[in-house]
Structure formats: structure tokens, C-alpha cells
TORVEX-501961 format. One line per 3 residues: their letters; for each residue x, y, z of N, C-alpha, C. Coordinates in pm, 1 decimal, decimal comma. Example, Ala and Ser with C-alpha at 12.3 -4.5 7.8 and 13.67 -1.06 7.14 Angstrom:
BEGIN
as = 1319,0 -569,0 780,0 1230,0 -450,0 780,0 1320,0 -330,0 780,0  1285,0 -225,0 708,0 1367,0 -106,0 714,0 1290,0 3,0 787,0
This chain:
BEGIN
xxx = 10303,3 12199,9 9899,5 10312,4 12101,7 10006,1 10448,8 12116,4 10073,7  10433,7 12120,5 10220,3 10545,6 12145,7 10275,7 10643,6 12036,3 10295,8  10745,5 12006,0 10260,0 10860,0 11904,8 10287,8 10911,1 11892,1 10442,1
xxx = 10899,5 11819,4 10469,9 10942,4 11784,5 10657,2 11129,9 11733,8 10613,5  11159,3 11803,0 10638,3 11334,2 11776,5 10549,4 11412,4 11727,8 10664,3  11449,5 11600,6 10685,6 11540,1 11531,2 10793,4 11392,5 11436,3 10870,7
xxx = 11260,5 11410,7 10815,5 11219,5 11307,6 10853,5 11239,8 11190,5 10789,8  11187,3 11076,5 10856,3 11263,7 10986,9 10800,2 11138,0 10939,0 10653,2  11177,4 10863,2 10535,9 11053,4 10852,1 10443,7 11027,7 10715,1 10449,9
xxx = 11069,1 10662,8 10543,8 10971,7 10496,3 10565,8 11066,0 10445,1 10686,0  10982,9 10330,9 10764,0 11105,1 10263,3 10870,1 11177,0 10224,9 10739,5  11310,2 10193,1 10808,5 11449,2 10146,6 10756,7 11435,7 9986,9 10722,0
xxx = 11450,6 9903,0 10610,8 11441,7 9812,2 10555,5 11291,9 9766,9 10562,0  11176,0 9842,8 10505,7 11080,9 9793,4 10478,8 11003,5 9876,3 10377,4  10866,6 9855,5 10370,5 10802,2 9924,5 10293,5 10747,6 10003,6 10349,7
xxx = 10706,3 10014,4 10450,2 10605,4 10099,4 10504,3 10663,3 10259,0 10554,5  10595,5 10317,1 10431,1 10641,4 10448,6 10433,8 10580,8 10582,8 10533,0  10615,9 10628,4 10496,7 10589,9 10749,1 10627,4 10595,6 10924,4 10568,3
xxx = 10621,0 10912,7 10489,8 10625,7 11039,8 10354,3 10606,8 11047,8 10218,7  10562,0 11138,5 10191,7 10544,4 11150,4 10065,8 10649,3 11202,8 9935,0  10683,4 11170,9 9836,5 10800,5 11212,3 9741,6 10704,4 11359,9 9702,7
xxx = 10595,2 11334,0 9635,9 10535,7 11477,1 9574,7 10377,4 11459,2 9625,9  10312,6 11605,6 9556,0 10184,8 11612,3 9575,6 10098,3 11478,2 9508,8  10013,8 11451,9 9541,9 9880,5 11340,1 9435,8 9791,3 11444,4 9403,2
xxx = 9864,9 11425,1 9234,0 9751,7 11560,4 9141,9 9620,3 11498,6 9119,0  9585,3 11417,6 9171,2 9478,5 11330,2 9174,9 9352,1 11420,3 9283,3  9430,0 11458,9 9349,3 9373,5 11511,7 9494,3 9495,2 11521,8 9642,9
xxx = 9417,6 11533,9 9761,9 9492,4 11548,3 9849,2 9433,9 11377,5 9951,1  9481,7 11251,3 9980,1 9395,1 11218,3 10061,9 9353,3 11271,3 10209,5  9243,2 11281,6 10237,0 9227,9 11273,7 10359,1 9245,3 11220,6 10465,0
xxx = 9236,1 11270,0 10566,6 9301,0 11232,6 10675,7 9148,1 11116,5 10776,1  9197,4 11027,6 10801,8 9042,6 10940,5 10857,4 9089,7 10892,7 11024,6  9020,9 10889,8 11080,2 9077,8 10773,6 11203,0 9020,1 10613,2 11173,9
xxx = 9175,5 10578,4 11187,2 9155,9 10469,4 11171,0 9152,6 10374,2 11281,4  9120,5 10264,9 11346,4 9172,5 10190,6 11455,3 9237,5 10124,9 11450,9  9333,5 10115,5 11548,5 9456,1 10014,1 11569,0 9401,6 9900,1 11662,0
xxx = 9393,7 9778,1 11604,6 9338,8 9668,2 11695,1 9450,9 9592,7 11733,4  9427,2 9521,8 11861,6 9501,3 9473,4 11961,5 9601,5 9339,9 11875,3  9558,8 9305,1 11759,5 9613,9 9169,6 11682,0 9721,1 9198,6 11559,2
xxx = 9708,9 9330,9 11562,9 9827,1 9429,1 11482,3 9923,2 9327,9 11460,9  9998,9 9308,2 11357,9 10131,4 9231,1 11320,1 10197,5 9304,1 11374,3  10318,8 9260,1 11445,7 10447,6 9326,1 11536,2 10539,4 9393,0 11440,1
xxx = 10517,1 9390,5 11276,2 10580,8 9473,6 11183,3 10514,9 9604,7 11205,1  10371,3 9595,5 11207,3 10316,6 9695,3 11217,6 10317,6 9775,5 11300,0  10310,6 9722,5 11403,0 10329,7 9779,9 11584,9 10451,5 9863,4 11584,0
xxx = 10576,3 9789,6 11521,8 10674,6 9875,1 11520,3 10671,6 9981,3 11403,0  10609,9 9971,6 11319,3 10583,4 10051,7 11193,0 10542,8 10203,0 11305,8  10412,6 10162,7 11327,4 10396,2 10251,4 11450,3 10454,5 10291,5 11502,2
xxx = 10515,1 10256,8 11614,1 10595,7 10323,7 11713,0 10734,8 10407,1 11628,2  10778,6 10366,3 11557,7 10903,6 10424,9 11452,8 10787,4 10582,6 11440,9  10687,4 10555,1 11319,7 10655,7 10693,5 11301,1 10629,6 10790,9 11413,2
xxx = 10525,9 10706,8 11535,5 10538,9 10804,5 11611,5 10635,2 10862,7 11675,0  10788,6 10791,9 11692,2 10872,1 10859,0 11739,8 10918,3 10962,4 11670,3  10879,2 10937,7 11525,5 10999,3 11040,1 11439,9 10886,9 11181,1 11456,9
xxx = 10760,8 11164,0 11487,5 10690,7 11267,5 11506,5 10719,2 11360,6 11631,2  10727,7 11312,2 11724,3 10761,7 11348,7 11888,9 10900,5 11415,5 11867,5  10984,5 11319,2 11799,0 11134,9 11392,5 11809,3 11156,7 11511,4 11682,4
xxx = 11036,9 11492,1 11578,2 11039,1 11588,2 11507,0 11021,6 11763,7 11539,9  10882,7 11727,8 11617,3 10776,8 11834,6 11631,0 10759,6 11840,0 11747,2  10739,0 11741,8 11876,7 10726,5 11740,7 12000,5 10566,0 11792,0 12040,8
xxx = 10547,9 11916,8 12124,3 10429,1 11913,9 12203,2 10390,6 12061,6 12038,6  10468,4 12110,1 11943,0 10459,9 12181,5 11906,8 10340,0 12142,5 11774,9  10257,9 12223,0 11725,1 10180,7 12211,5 11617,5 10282,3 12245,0 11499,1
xxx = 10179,3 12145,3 11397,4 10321,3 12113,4 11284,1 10207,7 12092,8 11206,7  10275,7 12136,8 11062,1 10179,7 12130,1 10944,0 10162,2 11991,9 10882,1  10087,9 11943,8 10813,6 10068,6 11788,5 10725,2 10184,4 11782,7 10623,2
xxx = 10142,6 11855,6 10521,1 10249,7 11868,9 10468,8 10283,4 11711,2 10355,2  10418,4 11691,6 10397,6 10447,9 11580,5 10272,1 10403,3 11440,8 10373,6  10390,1 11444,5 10483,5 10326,8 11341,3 10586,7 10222,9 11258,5 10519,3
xxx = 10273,8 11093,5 10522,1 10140,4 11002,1 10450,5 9999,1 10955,9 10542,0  9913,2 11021,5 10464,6 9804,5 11005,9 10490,1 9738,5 10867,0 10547,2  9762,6 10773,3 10512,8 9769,6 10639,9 10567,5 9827,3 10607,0 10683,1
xxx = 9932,8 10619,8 10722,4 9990,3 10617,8 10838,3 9975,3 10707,3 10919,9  9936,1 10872,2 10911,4 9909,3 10954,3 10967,1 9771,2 10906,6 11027,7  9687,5 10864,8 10931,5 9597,2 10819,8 10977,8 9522,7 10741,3 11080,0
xxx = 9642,9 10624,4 11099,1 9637,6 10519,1 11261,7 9649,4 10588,9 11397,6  9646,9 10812,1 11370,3 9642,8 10850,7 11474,0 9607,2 10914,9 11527,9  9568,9 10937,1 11365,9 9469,4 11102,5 11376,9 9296,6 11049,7 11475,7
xxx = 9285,2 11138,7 11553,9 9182,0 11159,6 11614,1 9221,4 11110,5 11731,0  9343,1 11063,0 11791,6 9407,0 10994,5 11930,1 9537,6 11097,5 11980,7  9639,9 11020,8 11925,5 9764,8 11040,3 11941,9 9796,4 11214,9 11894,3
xxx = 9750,1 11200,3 11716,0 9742,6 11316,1 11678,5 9578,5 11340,3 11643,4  9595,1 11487,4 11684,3 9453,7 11547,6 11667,7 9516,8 11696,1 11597,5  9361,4 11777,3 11561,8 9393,7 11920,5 11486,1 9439,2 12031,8 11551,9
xxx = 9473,8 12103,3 11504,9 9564,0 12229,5 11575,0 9459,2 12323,7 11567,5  9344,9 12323,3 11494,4 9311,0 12444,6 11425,7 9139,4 12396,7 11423,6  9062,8 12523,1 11422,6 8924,6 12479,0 11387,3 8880,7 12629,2 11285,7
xxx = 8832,3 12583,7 11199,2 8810,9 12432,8 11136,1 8888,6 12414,5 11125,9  8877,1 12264,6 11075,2 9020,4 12150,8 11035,9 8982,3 12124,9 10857,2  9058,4 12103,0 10806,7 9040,5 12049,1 10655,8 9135,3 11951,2 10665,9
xxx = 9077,3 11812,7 10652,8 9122,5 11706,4 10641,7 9156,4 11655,4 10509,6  9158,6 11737,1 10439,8 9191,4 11773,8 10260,0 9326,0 11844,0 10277,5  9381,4 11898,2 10349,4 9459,6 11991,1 10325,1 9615,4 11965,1 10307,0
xxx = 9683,2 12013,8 10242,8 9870,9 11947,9 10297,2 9896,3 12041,9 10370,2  9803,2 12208,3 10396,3 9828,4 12273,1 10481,9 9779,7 12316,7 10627,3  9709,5 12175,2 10665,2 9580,1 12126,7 10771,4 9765,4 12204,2 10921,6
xxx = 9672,8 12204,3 10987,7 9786,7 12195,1 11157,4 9719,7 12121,3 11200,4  9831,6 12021,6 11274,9 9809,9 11926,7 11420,0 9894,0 11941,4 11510,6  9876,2 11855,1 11618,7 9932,8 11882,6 11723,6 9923,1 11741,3 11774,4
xxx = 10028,2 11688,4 11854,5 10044,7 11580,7 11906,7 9943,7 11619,6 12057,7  9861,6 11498,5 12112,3 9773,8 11482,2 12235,4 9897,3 11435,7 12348,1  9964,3 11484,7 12392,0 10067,0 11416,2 12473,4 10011,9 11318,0 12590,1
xxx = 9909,3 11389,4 12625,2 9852,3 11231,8 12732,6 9833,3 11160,2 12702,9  9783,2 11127,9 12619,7 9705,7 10998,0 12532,2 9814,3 10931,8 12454,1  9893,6 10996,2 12399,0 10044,4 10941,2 12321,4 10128,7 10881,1 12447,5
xxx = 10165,9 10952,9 12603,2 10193,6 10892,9 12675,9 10153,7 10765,5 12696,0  10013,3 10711,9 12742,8 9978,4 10624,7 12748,9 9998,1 10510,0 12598,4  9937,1 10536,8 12485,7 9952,9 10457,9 12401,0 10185,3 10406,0 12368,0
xxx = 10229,0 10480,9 12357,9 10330,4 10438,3 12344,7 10482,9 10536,1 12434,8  10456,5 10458,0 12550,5 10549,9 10488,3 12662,8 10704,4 10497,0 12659,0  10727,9 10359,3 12567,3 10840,7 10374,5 12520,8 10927,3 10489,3 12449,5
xxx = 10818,9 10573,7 12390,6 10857,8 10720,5 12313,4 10938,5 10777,5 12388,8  10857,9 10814,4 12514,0 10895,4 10907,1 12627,9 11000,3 10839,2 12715,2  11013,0 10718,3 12724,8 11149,5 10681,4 12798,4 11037,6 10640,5 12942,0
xxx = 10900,7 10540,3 12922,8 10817,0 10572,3 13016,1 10828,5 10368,4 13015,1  10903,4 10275,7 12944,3 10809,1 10160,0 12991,1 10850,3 10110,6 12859,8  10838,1 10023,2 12819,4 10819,5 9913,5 12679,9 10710,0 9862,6 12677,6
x = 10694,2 9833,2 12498,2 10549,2 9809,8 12442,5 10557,9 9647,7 12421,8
């Protein structure tokens, strides 16, 4: 599993993490789309917007591996924001590629881009 080394491993004074310490010898989870509904707690919203920035300023328009990236949170974007790099896709994989959707990330969170506040 690849280590993303200088991302961040959760927003800053909370729980909600954003990386993984090691593999789950359990398995790999998969990757699901999940929906983000409009009544989101504003912890969350920003939970959001934090990861997606650290993704954009990580990786940008470039395809980037899964890797030590948490599946849960990866998840609120996969199939939108982030989609697959690669076909097939293995949504099992820590060595899956994605790629950020930049239009659709434009629109969902503007603020990233220096486009507007959420």
C-alpha cells in the first residue's frame, strides 16, 4: 500500500480521518458512492472540503493511486468529484488509479479553486 507522505491524516483537532496508518489484513475496503445530502452537519461539510482540498493540492488534475487514502471518506466522492483513472477499476484495490473530475469538483466546492464560498 502506497503511503501519500505529506498528506494530511485527519482535519486538525478532530476525528475524522482521512488516512490510513497500515493495510486492514482483514481485507481492502471498497470504495462505494456514497451521497452527500444537503443537511450534512457543518463539521462534516468542512470535513469535506479539508479532504478535498488536500486532494487537489496533493494530486491536482493528475491521476493518483488509493493507496493509504480512507475508504470512507474517499468514498463521499468517489463516483462525482473523484472517479477511476483506469478501466477496469478494482474498487478492492490500494493499487486502484483515480483522477479528480475537475468540472464537477469545480462546481461542488468552489472555494477549492479560489471560485466563491460554500
Amino acid at each position: 500500500m502506497l503511503k501519500h507522505r505529506g498528506f494530511p491524516g485527519r482535519l486538525a483537532g478532530t476525528d475524522y480521518q482521512f488516512t490510513l496508518r497500515r493495510f486492514n489484513p482483514r481485507g481492502v475496503t471498497p470504495l462505494v458512492s456514497r451521497e452527500r445530502f444537503r443537511d450534512r452537519k457543518p463539521a462534516d461539510r468542512r470535513a469535506d472540503a479539508a479532504f478535498f482540498q488536500a486532494l487537489w493540492e496533493y494530486f491536482g488534475d493528475q491521476p493518483f493511486e488509493r493507496g493509504n487514502l480512507d475508504a470512507g471518506r474517499l468514498s463521499w466522492f468517489f463516483g462525482r468529484e473523484v472517479v477511476p483513472a483506469e478501466d477496469p477499476f478494482d474498487p478492492e484495490s490500494y493499487e486502484a488509479l483515480l483522477v479528480i473530475n475537475v468540472p464537477l469538483a469545480r462546481a461542488s466546492f468552489p472555494e477549492v479553486f479560489g471560485e466563491g464560498s460554500a
